[in-house]
C-alpha positions as CSV (number, residue, x, y, z in Angstrom):
1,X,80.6,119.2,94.7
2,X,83.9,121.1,95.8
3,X,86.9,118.4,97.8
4,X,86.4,119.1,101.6
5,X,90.1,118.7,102.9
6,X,91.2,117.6,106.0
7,X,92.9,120.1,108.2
8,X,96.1,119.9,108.9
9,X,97.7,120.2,112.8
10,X,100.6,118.6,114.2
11,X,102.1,118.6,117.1
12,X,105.8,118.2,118.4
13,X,107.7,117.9,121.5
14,X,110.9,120.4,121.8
15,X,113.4,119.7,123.4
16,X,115.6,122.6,122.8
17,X,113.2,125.4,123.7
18,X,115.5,128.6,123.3
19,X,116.8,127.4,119.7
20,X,113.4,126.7,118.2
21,X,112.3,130.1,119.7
22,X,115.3,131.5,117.6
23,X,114.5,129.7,114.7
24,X,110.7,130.3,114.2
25,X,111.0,134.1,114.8
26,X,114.2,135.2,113.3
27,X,113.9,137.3,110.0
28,X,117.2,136.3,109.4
29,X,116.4,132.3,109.5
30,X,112.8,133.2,108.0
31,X,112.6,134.2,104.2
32,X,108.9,134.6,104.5
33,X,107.8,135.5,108.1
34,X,105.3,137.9,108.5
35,X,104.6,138.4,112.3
36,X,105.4,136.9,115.7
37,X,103.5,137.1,118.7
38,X,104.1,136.8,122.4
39,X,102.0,136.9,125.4
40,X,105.2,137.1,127.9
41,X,108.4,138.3,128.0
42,X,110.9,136.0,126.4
43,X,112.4,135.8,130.1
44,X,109.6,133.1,130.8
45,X,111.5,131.3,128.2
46,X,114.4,130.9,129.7
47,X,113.5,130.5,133.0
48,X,110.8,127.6,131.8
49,X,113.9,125.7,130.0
50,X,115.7,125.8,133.1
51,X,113.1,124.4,135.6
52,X,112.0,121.7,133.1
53,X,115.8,121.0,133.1
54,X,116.1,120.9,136.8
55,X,112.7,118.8,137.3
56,X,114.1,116.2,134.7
57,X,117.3,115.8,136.2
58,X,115.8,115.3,139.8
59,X,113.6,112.3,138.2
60,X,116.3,110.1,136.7
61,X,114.3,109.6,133.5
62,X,116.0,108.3,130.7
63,X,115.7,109.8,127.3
64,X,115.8,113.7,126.7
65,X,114.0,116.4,128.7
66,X,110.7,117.8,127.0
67,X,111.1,122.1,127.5
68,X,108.3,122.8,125.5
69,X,105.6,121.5,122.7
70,X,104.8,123.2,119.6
71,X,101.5,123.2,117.0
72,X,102.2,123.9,113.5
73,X,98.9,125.0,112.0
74,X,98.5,124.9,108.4
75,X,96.1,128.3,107.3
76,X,93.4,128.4,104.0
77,X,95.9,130.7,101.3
78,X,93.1,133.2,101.4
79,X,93.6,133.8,104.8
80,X,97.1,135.9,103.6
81,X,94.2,138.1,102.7
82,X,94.0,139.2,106.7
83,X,96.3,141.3,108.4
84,X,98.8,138.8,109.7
85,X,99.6,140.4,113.0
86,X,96.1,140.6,113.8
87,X,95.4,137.5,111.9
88,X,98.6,136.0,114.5
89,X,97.3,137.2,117.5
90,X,93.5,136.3,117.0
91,X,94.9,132.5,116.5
92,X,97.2,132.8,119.5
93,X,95.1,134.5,122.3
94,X,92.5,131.5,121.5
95,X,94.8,128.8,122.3
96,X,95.3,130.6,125.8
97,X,92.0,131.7,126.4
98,X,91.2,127.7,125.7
99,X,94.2,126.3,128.5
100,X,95.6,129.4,130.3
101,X,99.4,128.9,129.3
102,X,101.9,131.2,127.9
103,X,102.1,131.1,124.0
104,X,104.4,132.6,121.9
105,X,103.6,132.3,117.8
106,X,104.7,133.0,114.4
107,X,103.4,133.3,111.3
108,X,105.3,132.6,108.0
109,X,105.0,131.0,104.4
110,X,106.7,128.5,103.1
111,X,109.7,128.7,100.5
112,X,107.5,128.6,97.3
113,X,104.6,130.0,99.3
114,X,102.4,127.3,98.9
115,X,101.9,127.0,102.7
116,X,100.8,129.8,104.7
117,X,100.9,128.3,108.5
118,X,101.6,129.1,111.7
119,X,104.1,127.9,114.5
120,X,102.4,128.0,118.0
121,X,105.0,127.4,120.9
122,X,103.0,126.6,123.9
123,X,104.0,125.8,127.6
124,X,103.2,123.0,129.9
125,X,103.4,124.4,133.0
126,X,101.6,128.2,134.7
127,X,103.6,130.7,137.0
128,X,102.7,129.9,140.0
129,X,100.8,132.9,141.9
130,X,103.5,132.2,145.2
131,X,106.8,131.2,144.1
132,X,108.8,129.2,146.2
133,X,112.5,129.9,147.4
134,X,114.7,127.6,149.8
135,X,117.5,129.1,151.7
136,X,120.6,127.2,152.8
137,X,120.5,127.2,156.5
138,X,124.0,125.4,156.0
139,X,126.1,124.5,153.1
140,X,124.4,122.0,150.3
141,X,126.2,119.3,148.5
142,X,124.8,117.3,145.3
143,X,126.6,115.1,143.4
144,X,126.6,114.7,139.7
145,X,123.1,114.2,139.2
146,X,122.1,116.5,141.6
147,X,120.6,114.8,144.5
148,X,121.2,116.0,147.2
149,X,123.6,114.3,150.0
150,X,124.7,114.8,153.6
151,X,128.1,115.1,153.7
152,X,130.6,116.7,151.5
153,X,133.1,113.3,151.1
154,X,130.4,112.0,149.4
155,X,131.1,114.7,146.4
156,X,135.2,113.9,146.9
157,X,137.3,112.1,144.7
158,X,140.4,110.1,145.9
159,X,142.2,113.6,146.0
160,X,139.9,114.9,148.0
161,X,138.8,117.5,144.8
162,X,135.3,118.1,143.9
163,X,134.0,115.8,141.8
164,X,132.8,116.8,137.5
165,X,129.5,117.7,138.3
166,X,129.2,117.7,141.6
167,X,128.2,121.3,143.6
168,X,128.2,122.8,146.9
169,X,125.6,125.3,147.8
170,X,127.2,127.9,150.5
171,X,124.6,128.6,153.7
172,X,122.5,131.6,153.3
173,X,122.0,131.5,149.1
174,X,118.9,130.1,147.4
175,X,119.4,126.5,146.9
176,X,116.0,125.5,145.7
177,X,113.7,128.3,143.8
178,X,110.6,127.2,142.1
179,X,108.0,129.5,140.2
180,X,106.3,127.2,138.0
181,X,103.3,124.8,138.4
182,X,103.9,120.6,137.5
183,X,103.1,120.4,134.2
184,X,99.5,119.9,132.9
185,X,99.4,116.4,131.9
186,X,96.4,116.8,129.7
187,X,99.0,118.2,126.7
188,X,100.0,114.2,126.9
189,X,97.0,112.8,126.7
190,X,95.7,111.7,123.6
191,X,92.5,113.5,123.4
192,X,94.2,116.4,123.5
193,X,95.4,116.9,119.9
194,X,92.4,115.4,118.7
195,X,90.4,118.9,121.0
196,X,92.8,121.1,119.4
197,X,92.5,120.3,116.0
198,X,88.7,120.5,115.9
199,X,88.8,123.7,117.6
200,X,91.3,125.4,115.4
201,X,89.6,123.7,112.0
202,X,85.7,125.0,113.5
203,X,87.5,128.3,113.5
204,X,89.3,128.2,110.5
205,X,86.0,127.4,108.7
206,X,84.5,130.4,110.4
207,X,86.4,133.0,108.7
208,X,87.1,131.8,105.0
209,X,85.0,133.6,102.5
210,X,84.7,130.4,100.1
211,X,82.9,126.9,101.4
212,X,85.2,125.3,98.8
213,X,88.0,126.2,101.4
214,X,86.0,124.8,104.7
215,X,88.0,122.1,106.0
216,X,87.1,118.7,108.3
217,X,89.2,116.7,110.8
218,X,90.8,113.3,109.6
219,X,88.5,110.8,111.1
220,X,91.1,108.6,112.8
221,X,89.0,106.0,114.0
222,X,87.7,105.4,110.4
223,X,88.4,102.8,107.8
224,X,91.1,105.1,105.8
225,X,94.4,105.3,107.1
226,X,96.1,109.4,107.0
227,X,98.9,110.5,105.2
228,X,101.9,111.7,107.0
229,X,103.2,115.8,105.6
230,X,107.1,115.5,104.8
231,X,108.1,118.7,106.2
232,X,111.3,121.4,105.0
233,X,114.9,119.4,105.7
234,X,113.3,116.2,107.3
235,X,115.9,114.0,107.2
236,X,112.7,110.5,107.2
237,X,112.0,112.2,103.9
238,X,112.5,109.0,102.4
239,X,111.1,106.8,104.5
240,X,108.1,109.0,105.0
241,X,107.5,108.7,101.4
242,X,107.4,104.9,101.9
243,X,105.4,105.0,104.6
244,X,102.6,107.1,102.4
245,X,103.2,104.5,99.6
246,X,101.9,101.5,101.7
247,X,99.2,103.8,103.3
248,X,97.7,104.8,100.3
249,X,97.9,101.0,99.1
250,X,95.6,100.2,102.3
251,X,93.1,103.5,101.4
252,X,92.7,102.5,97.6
253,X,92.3,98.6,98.9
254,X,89.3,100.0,101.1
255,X,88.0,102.0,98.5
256,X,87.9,98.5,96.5
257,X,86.0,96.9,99.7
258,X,83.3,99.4,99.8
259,X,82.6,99.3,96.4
260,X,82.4,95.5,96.5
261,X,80.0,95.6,99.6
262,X,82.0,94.7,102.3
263,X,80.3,96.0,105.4
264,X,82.3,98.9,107.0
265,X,82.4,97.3,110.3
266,X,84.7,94.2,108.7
267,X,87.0,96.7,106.9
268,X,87.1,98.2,111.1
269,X,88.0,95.1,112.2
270,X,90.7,94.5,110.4
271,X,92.4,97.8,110.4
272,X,91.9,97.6,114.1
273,X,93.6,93.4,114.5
274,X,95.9,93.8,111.8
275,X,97.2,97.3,112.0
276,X,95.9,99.1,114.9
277,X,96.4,96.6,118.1
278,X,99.4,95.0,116.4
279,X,101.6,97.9,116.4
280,X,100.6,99.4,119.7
281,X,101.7,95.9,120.8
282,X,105.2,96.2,118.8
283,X,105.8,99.6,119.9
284,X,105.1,98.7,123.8
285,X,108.0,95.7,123.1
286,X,110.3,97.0,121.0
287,X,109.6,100.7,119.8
288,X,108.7,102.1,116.4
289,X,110.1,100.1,113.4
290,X,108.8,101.2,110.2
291,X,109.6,98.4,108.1
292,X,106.8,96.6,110.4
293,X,104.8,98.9,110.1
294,X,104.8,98.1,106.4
295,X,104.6,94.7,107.1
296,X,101.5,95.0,109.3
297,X,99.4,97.0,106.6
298,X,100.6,94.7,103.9
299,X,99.0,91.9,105.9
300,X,96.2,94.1,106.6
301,X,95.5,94.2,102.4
302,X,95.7,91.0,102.1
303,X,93.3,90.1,104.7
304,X,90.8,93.0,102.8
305,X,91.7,91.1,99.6
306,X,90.3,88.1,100.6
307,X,87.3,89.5,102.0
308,X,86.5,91.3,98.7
309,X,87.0,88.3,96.9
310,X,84.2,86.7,99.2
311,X,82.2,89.0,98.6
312,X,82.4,89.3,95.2
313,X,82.3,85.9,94.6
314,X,78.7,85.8,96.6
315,X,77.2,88.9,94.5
316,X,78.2,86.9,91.2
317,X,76.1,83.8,92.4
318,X,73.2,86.1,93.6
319,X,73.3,88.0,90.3
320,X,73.4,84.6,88.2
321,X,70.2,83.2,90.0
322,X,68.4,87.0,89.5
323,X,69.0,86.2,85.9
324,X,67.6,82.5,85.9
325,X,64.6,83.7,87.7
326,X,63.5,86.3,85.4
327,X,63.2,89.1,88.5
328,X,62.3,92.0,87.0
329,X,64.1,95.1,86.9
330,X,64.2,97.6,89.8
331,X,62.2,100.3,88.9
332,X,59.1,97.6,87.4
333,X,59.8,96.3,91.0
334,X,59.3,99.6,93.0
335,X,56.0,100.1,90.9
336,X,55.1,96.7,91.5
337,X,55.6,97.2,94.9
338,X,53.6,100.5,95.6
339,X,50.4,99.0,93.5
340,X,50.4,95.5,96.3
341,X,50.5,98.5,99.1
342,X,48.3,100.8,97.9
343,X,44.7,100.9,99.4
344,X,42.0,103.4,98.9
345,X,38.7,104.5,97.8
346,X,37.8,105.3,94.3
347,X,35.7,108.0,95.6
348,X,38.9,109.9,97.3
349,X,39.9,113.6,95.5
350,X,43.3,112.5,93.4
351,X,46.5,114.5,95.1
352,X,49.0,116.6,93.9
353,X,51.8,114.7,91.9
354,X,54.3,113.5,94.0
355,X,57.4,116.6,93.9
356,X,61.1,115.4,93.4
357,X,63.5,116.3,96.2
358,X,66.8,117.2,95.7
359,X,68.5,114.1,96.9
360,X,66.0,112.0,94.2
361,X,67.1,114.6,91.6
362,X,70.7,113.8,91.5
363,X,70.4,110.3,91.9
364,X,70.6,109.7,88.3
365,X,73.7,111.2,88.2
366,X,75.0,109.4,91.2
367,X,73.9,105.7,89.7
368,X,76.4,106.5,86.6
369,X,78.9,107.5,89.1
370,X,78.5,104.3,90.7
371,X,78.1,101.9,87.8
372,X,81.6,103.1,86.8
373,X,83.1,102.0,90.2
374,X,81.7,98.6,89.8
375,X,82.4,98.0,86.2
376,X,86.2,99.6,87.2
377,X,86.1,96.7,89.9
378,X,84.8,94.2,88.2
379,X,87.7,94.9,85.7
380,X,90.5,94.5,88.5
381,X,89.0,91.2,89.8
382,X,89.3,89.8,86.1
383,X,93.0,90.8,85.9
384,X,93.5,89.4,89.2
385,X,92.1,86.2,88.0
386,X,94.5,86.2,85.1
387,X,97.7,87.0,87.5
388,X,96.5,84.3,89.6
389,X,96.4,82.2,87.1
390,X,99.8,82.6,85.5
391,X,101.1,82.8,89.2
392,X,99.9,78.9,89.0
393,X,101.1,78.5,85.8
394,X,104.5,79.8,87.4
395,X,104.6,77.2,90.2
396,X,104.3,74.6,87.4
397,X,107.4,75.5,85.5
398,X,110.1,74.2,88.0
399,X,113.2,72.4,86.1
400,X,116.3,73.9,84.1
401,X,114.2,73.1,80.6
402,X,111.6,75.6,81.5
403,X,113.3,78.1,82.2
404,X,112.5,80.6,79.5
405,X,108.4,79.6,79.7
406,X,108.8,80.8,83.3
407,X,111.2,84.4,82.5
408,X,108.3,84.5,80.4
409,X,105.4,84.1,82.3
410,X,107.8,86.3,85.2
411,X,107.3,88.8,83.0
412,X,103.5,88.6,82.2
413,X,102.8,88.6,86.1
414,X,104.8,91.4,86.3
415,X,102.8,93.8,83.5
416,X,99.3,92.2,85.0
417,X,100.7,93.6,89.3
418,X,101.5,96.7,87.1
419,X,97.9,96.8,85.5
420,X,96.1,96.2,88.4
421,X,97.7,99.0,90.7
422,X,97.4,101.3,88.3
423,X,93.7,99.9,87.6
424,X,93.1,100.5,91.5
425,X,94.5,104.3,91.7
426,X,92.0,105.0,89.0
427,X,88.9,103.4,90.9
428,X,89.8,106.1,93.5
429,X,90.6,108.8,91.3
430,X,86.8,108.5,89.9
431,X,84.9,109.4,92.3
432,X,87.6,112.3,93.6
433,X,87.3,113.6,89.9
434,X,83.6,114.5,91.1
435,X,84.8,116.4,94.1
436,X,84.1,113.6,96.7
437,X,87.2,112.7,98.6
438,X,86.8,108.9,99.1
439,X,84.7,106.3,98.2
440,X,83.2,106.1,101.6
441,X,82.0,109.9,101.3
442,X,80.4,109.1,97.6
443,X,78.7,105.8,98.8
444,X,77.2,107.6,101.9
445,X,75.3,110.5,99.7
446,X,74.8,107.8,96.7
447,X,72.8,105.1,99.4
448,X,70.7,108.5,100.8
449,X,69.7,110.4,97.1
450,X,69.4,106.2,96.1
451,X,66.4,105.9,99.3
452,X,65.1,109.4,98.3
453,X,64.6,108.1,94.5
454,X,63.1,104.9,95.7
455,X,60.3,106.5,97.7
456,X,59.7,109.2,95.0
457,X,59.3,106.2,92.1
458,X,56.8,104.8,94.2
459,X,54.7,107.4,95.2
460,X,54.5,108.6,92.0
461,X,53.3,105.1,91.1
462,X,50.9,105.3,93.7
463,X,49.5,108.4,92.4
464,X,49.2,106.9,88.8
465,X,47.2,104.4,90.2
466,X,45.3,106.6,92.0
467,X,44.9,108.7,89.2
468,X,44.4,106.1,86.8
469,X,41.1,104.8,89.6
470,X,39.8,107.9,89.2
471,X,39.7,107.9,85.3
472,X,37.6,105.0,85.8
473,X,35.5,105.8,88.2
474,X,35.1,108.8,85.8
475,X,33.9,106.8,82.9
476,X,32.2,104.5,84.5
477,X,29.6,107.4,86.0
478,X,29.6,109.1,82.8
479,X,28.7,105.8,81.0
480,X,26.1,105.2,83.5
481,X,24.5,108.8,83.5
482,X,24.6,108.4,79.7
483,X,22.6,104.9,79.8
484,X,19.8,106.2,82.6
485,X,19.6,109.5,80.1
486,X,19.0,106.9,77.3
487,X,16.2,104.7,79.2
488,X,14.4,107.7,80.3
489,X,14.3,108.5,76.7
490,X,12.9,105.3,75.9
491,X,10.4,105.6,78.6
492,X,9.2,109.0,77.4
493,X,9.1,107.7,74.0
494,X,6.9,105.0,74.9
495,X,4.8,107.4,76.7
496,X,4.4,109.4,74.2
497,X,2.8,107.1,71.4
498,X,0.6,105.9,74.2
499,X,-0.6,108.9,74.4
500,X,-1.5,109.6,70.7
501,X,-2.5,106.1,70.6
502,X,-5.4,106.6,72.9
503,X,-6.1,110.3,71.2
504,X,-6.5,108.4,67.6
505,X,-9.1,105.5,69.1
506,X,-11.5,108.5,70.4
């Protein structure tokens, strides 16, 4: 079963429009760029900067003035296979035909060319179809942020100069000239991204020639958390990395949850209080801070740690009292099941055997996938037994004359934390080594091929039970037709000497 990846689309906010225009489609900053594509004249460009300029100035809004927003759309490597300019334009003209804006794209390969992707520049706001231009019916003053004011002292300074930033617009010349539309404000919302990035990927997986390359959108809403792409020159590099660390902490922690049988709505819950809801609430306060970030997912873990615990500690009990009881095993339960339901007629025609579907077919295979996670997990939770209890073992050597018990026992905590992350990355590595990209996406086929086994073990007992009335019925008739045949043998028998009884007394 090939790895489906998640596509990857990001977007960004520019905020110098002309330079990153410069950037994305100049040979001479591009080692590997293959096409560029416009669908206006770079004019519109310009003349967009400037009125997204003008209209932030006007607003007094802190911060820095959004000119643009740009997609960078990472491609399948055998689309290099396509024309590019074709394969460019075909990527671009979709985007527009989708929300009616001016686009203009680029198409290029990273350094190594591992990453074929392309840059889509894309504007917020539409030409309008009437532009609008103001003319000065007397002279216009505006002071340094460019409102507008009545009288011309008010643009003065004690020397009665014009003020740094200040202007006058003479009577007669254009003092207000608009051509463009308010921006769209659906490029802000958050559904927005999430639209684009199913469209692109659903047309992405159109065109490659090899399913193994078909690609899915990152389920944000579901219990993994996604890793962040350090680009070329990012100067978070580092703390990007970190960030990753700590995310992929919280994925292999979940992968540990489902394989202990905590119910996916829990590990929800938690991502969404502990993570989720609590940084929305930090950001709205006090902005992005990373090392919170950290914090909150560590929290987060430790939450899913107890929970796993819980539940492990349950399935341990249940499984002791299975064994006390003597239940039997699952398949002699299934059968036993299926002969308590089955009810029928000995005289009814015996069906075809029960066929095995796919699904039950590779079941089998799927159970030795999954006994692997659990024994893997049941292996962690006895080395976290063991840290826990030299972490006690720790808190009990306090005083200057245990000193080197403690270094020590320091030391054997430390090799057990090392042990069990490593222990962890290779629970999720085992199921990816099959082609399945998480845990979540193995248990979800392993529970349906695991229902399809199920109801083919008992049908088949069903139709050995059948099949075995049948036989009986069989042998019963045959043992009956054989004792009539010898009776009426008998009876002929006696017939016959009482025949040649009576002949011998004439």
């Amino acid at each position: 079963m090939p790895i489906v990846r998640n596509s990857f689309i990001q977007m960004s906010k520019l905020t110098n429009l002309k330079g990153r225009i410069n950037y994305i489609s100049s040979h001479a900053r591009q080692e590997n760029l293959y096409a560029v594509y416009e669908t206006t004249d770079r004019k519109f460009w310009t003349e967009l900067a400037k009125c997204n300029q003008e209209e932030f100035k006007k607003s007094g809004t802190e911060g820095t003035c959004i000119e643009a927003r740009e997609l960078i759309i990472a491609l399948p490597e055998s689309f290099v296979d396509y024309e590019p300019d074709k394969l460019l334009r075909f990527f671009t003209k979709h985007f527009k035909q989708n929300y009616g804006v001016e686009c203009i794209a680029a198409l290029h390969h990273n350094k190594r060319k591992t990453n074929y992707h392309i840059h889509l520049i894309f504007s917020e706001r539409k030409l309008l179809d009437d532009p609008v231009v103001k003319i000065a019916t007397r002279n216009m003053f505006y002071n340094e942020n460019g409102k507008h004011v009545r009288t011309k002292k008010e643009i003065l300074d004690e020397d009665g100069q014009l003020r740094s930033g200040c202007k006058i617009i003479p009577k007669g010349e254009v003092y207000e000239r608009n051509i463009f539309t308010i921006k769209d404000s659906r490029f802000k919302s958050d559904s927005f991204l999430d639209e684009v990035k199913h469209s692109y990927t659903d047309l992405i997986n159109i065109y490659v020639r090899d399913d193994k390359e078909k690609l899915k959108v990152f389920d944000k809403n579901g219990v993994y958390l996604p890793m962040k792409k350090i680009g070329k020159n990012n100067p978070k590099a580092e703390q990007i990395e970190a960030d990753n660390r700590v995310r992929t902490m919280w994925n292999q922690t979940v992968d540990r949850a489902l394989v202990s049988g905590v119910p996916e709505e829990q590990i929800l819950e938690v991502k969404q209080s502990e993570i989720e809801q609590t940084a929305k609430a930090s950001i709205q306060k006090s902005g992005r801070n990373p090392a919170l970030f950290k914090s909150l997912i560590m929290t987060a873990i430790y939450a899913l740690e107890l929970l796993i615990s819980k539940v492990f500690k349950t399935a341990l009990e249940k499984a002791d009292k299975v064994t006390e009881g003597g239940v039997k095993s699952e398949s002699e339960q299934m059968k036993v099941w299926a002969v308590n339901e089955l009810v029928m007629a000995k005289s009814e025609p015996i069906p075809e055997m029960p066929k095995k579907s796919k699904p039950a077919s590779n079941y089998p295979r799927l159970a030795d996938i999954y006994s692997k996670l659990e024994k893997q997990n049941k292996a962690i939770c006895q080395r976290e037994q063991q840290l826990a209890s030299v972490e006690k073992e720790i808190a009990g050597t306090k005083g200057i004359f245990k000193g080197k018990q403690r270094k020590e026992l320091q030391e054997q905590a430390e090799q057990l934390m090392i042990q069990i992350a490593n222990m962890k990355q290779y629970l999720s590595s085992i199921v990816q080594s099959y082609g399945y990209n998480n845990v979540k996406e193995f248990l979800a086929e392993y529970h349906t091929c695991k229902t399809e086994y199920c109801d083919y073990q008992s049908a088949v007992a069903r139709w050995e039970q059948q099949a075995g009335n049948k036989a009986e019925s069989d042998s019963l008739k045959a043992r009956l037709q054989r004792k009539a045949q010898e009776v009426k043998e008998r009876e002929n028998n006696r017939q016959s000497q009482h025949y040649r009884s009576d002949r011998g007394g004439r």
